[in-house]
C-alpha positions in Angstrom: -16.5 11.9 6.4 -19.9 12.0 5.1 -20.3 14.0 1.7 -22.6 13.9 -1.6 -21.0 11.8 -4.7 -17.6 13.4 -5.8 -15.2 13.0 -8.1 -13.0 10.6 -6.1 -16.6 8.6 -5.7 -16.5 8.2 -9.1 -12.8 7.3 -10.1 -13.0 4.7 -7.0 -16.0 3.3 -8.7 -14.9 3.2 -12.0 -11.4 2.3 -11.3 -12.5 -0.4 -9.0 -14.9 -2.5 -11.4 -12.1 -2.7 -13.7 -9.9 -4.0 -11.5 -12.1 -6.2 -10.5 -12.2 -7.9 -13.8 -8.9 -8.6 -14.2 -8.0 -12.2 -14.7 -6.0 -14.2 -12.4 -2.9 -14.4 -14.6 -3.5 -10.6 -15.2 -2.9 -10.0 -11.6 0.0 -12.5 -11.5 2.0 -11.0 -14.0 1.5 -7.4 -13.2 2.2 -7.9 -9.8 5.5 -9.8 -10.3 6.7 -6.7 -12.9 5.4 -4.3 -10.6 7.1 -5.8 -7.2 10.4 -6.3 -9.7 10.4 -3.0 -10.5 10.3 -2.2 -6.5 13.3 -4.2 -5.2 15.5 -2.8 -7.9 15.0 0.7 -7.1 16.5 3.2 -4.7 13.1 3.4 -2.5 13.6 -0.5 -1.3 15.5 -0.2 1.9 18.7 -2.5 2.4 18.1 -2.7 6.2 15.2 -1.7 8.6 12.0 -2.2 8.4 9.4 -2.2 6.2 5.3 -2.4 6.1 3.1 -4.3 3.4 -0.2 -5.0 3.0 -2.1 -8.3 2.1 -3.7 -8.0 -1.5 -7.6 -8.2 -1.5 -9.9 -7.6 -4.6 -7.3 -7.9 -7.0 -4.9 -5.6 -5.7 -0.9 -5.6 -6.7 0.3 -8.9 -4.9 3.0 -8.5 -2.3 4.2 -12.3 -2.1 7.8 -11.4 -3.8 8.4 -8.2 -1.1 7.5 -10.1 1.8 9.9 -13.2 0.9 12.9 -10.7 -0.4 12.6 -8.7 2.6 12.7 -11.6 5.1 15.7 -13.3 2.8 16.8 -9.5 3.4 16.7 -9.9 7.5 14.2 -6.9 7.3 11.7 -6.5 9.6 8.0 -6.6 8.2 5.1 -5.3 9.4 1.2 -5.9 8.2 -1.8 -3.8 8.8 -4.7 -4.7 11.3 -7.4 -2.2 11.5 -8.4 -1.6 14.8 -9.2 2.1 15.5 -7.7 3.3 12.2 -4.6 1.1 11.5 -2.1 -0.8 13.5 1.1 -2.3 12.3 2.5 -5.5 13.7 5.4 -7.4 13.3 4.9 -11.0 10.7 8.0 -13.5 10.2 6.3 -15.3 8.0 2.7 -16.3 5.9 1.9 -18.2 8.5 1.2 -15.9 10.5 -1.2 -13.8 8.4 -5.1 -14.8 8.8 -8.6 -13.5 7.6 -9.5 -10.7 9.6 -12.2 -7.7 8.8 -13.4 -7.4 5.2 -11.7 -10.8 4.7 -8.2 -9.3 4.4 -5.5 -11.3 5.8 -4.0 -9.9 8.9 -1.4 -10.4 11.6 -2.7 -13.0 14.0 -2.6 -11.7 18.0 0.5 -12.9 18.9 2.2 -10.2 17.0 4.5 -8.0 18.5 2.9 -4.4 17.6 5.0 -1.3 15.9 4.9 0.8 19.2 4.5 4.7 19.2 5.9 4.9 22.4 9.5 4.3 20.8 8.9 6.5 17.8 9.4 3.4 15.5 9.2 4.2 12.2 8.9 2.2 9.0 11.5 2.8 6.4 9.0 2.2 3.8 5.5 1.9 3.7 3.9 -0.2 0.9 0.0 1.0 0.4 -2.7 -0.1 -2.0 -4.8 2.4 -3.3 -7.7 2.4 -6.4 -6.3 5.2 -8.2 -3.3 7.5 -8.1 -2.4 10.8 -9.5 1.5 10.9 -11.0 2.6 13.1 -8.7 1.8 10.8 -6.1 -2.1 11.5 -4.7 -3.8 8.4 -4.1 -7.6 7.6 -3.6 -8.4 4.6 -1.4 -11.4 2.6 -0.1 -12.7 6.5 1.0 -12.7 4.8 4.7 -9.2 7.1 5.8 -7.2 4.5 7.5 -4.3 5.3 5.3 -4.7 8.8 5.2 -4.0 8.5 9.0 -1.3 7.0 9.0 0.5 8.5 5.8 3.4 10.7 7.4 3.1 10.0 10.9 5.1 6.6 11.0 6.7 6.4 7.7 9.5 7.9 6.2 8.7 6.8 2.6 5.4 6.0 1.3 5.3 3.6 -2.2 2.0 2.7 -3.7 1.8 -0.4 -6.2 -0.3 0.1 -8.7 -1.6 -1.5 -12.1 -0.9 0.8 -14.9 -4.2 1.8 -15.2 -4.8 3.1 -12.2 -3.2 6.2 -12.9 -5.5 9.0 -12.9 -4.9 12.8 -14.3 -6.0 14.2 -11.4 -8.8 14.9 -8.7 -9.7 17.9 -6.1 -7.6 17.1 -3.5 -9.3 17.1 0.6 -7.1 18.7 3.3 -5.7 15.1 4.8 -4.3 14.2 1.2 -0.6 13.3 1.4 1.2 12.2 -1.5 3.5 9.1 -1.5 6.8 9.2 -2.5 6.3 7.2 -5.5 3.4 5.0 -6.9 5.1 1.7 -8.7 3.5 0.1 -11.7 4.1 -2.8 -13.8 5.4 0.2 -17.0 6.8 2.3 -14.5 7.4 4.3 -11.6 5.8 7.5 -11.0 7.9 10.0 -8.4 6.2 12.4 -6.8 6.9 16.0 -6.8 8.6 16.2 -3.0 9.6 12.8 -3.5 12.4 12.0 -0.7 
């Protein structure tokens, strides 16, 4: 996807070094009011399954999620990038380790999320660097998410820090909003939210 500086360059940049100088506590409390905020509303599922990611680079945390939805008896599913994404089954921190780009990943004995039986998450959890209110988000410009947005999940939730929400941006053909994006002030539906 090669193409000159654009606008989404620019918010990922922008958005990016801010984040990036958050403090630790910053990050802490945010991510606890923003994961709150998550569990008590209609888009957490009560049963099912459900995929996270492992914060990196000051992202929303995702500690709480994980431990409710295994005190939950949902199944959970993490992110490995392979060609484009793969989700595979984690029972527990333990079985998360460093993988590419230093992002904690499932470790090989994971049982994967197969296409072959159509298995589809009930929600999908996804970090992004910016996000429109309606829903749009702009991510690490590398597409593994845009992939995947749609095909496997039947509802999308980004977590985001307040800031992160942008007025807008031109929009590329495999842009697909999420249902909601999730901050630590409030939750943002999107327009065909589900």
């Amino acid at each position: 996807m090669g193409h000159t500086m654009s606008e989404k360059d620019d918010i990922r940049k922008a958005l990016l070094d801010e984040r990036l100088l958050l403090s630790e506590e910053r990050v802490h409390t945010c991510s606890r009011a923003t994961q709150e905020r998550l569990l008590k509303s209609p888009y957490w599922p009560k049963s099912g399954r459900v995929g996270l990611y492992a914060a990196v680079k000051n992202e929303i945390l995702t500690h709480d999620l994980f431990q409710r939805a295994l005190e939950q008896g949902l199944h959970v599913y993490f992110p490995r990038v392979e060609q484009g994404i793969r989700f595979y089954e984690v029972n527990g921190p333990e079985e998360l380790r460093r993988g590419s780009w230093s992002i904690p990943e499932p470790i090989p004995d994971c049982p994967i999320l197969s296409e072959e039986d159509n298995h589809r998450l009930d929600l999908l959890v996804v970090p992004g660097i910016g996000f429109t209110r309606d829903g749009f988000r702009v991510g690490y410009g590398k597409g593994f998410y845009d992939q995947y947005l749609g095909k496997y999940a039947a509802r999308c939730v980004g977590l985001a820090y307040d800031f992160q929400i942008v007025d807008g941006f031109s929009k590329d053909s495999w842009d697909k909003p999420l249902s909601a994006v999730v901050t630590e002030k409030a939750i943002y539906k999107a327009k065909e939210a589900h």
